[in-house]
DOZA-960071 format. One record per residue (C-alpha): residue number from 1; residue in three letters; x, y, z. Coordinates in steps of 0.02 Angstrom, whole numbers, plus 32768, in hexadecimal, padded with zeros to 4 digits. Example, Ala and Ser with C-alpha at 12.3 -4.5 7.8 and 13.67 -1.06 7.14 Angstrom:
REM residues 2
+-----+-----+------+------+------+
!   k !   r !    u !    v !    w !
+-----+-----+------+------+------+
!   1 ! ala ! 8267 ! 7F1F ! 8186 !
!   2 ! ser ! 82AC ! 7FCB ! 8165 !
+-----+-----+------+------+------+
END
This chain:
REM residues 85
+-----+-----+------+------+------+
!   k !   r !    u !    v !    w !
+-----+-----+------+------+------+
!   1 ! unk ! C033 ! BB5E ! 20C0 !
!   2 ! unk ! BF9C ! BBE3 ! 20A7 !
!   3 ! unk ! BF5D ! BB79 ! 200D !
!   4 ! unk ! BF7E ! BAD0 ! 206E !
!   5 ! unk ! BEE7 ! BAFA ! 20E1 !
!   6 ! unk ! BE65 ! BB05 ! 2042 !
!   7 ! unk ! BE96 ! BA54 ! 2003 !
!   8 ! unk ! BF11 ! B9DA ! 1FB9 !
!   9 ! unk ! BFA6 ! BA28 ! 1F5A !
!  10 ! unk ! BFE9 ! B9CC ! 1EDC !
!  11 ! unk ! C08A ! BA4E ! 1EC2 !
!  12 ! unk ! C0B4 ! BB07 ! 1ECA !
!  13 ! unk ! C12E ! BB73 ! 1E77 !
!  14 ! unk ! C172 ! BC2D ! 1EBF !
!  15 ! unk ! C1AB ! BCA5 ! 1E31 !
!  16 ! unk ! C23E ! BCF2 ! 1E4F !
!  17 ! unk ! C29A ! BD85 ! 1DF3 !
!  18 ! unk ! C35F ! BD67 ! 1D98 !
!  19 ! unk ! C3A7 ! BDB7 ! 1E3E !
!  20 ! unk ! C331 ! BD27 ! 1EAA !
!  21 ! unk ! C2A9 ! BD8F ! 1EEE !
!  22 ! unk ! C1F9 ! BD5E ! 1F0F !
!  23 ! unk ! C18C ! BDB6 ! 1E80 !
!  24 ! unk ! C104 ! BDB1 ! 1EE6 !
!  25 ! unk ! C0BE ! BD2F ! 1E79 !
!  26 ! unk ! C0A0 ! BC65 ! 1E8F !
!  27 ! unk ! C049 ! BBE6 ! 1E41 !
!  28 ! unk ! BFE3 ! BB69 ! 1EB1 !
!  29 ! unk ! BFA4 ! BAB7 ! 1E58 !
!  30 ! unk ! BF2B ! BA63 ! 1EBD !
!  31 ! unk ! BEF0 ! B99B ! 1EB8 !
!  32 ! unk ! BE32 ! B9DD ! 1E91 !
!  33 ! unk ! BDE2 ! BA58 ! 1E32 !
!  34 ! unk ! BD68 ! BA6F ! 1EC8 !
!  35 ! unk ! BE06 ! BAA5 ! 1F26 !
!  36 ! unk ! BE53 ! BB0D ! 1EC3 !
!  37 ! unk ! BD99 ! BB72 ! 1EB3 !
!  38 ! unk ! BD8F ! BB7A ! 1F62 !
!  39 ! unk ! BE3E ! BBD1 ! 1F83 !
!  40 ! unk ! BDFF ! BC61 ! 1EE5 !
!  41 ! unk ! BD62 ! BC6D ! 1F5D !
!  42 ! unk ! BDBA ! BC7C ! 2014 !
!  43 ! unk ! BE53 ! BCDF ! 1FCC !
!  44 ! unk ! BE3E ! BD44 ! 1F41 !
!  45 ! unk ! BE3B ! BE17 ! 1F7A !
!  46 ! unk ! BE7F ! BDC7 ! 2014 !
!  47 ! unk ! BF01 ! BE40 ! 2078 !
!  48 ! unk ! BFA2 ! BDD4 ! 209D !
!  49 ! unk ! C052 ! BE3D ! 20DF !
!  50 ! unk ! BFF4 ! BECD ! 20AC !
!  51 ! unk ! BFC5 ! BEA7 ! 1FF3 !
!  52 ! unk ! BF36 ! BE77 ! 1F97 !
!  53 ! unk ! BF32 ! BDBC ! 1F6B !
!  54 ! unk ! BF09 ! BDB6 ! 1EB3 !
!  55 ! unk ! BEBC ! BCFF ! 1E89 !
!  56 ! unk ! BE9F ! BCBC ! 1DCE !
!  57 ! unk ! BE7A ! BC0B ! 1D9F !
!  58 ! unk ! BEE8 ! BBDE ! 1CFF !
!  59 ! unk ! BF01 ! BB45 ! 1C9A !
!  60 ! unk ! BEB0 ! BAB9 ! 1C36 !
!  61 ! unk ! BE63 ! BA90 ! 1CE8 !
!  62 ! unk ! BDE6 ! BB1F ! 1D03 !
!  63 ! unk ! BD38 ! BAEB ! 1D43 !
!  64 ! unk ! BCB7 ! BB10 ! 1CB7 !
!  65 ! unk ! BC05 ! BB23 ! 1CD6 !
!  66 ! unk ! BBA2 ! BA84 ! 1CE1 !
!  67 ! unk ! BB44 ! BA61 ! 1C40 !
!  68 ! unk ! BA92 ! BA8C ! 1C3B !
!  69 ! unk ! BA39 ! B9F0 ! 1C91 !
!  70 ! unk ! B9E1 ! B96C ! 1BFB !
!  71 ! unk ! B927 ! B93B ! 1C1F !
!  72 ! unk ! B8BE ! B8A7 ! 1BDA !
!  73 ! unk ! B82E ! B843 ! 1BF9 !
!  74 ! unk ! B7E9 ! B7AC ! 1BDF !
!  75 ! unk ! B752 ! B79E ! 1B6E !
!  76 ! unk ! B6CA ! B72C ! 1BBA !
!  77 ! unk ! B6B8 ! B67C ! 1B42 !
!  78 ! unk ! B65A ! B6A9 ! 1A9D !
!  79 ! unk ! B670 ! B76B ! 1AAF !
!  80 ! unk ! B6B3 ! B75B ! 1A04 !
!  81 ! unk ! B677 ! B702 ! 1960 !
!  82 ! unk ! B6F1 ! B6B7 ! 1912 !
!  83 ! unk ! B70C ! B69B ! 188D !
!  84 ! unk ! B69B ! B735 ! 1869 !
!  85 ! unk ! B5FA ! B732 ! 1808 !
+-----+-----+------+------+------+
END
């Protein structure tokens, strides 16, 4: 419900021990990347029933940093001699 407000969940999982106790643990997949960001941002070091929320992205899914951006220009008619002399 908590993660629901951030964005679309595509499924969760709560770990549970042998004996069926909560480990304190879950694992949240959400429909976007964007999403799933957002919740590390708004929850992580976040106090819930008296604990520390510890967030970490895992999987193949993790957003990597945009590559660096590609310039280019056009070269005004006759710029270059070709073929050269």
């Amino acid at each position: 419900e908590l993660f629901s407000k951030v964005g679309d969940i595509k499924r969760y999982s709560i770990n549970y021990d042998r004996s069926g106790r909560s480990k304190g643990t879950a694992e949240v997949v959400f429909s976007r990347r964007s999403d799933a960001l957002a919740a590390v941002k708004r929850y992580n070091n976040v106090q819930l029933d008296g604990k520390l929320m510890k967030i970490e992205l895992i999987g193949p899914n993790i957003e990597l940093p945009p590559p660096p951006p590609i310039f280019g220009f056009a070269a005004p008619a006759g710029y270059f001699n070709f073929p050269p002399k």
